[in-house]
C-alpha positions in Angstrom: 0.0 0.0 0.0 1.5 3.5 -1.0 2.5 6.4 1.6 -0.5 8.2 1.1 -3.2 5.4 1.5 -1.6 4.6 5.1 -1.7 7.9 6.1 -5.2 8.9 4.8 -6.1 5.1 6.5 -4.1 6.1 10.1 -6.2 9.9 10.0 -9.3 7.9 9.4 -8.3 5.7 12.2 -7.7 8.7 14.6 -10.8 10.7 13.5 -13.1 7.6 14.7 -11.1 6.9 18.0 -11.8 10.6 19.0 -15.4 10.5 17.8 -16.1 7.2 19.6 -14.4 8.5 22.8 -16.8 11.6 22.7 -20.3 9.5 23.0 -22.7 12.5 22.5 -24.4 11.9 19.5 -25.9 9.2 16.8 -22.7 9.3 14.6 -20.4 9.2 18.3 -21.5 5.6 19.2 -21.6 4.5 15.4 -17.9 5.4 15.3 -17.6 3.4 18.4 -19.5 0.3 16.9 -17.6 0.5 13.8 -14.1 0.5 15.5 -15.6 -2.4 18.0 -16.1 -4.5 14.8 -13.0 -3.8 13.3 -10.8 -4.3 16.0 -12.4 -7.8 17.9 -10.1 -10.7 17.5 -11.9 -13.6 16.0 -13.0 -16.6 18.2 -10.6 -18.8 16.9 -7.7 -16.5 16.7 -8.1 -15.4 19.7 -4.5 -15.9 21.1 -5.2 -14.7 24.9 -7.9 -17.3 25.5 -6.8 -19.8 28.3 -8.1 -23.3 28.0 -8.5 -23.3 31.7 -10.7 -20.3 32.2 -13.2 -21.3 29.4 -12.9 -24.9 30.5 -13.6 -23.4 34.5 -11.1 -25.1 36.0 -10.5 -23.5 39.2 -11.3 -23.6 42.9 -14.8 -24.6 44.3 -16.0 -22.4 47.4 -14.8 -25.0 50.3 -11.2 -25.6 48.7 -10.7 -21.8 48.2 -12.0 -21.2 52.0 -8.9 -24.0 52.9 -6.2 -22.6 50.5 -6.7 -18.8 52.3 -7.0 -20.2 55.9 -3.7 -22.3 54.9 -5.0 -25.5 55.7 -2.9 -28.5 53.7 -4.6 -30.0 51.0 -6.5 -33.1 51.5 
C-alpha cells in the first residue's frame, strides 16, 4: 500500500477513535460500533484465551476457603 493510502487510513483511524471517545451523538456511538467491529479478534484467533478459564477449571467455594486459611490439601 503506498504512503499516502496509510496515512489517509491512520487519519481515518484517529478521526473515529476521537469520535467514539466523545459518546454525545448518533454518529459518536456509530464510530464506536464501527471500531468495536474492526478491532475484535476472531474466536478462533483469539490468542489470549486460556483453555483453563473457558474450560472453569478452578477452585470450588470450600477448597478456596482451605487454601486462604492455609490448611494443607487433602
Amino acid at each position: 500500500m503506498s504512503r499516502r493510502a496509510e496515512e489517509a487510513k491512520a487519519r481515518l483511524a484517529m478521526w473515529l477513535g476521537k469520535r467514539a471517545s466523545r459518546d454525545t451523538n448518533l454518529i459518536d456511538r456509530m464510530c464506536r460500533r464501527l471500531l468495536d467491529r474492526i478491532l475484535r479478534l476472531p474466536e478462533d484467533g483469539d490468542f489470549l484465551r486460556d483453555e483453563w478459564v473457558d474450560s472453569d477449571l478452578g477452585f470450588d467455594p470450600d477448597e478456596l476457603d482451605r487454601y486462604q486459611r492455609g490448611e494443607p490439601e487433602r
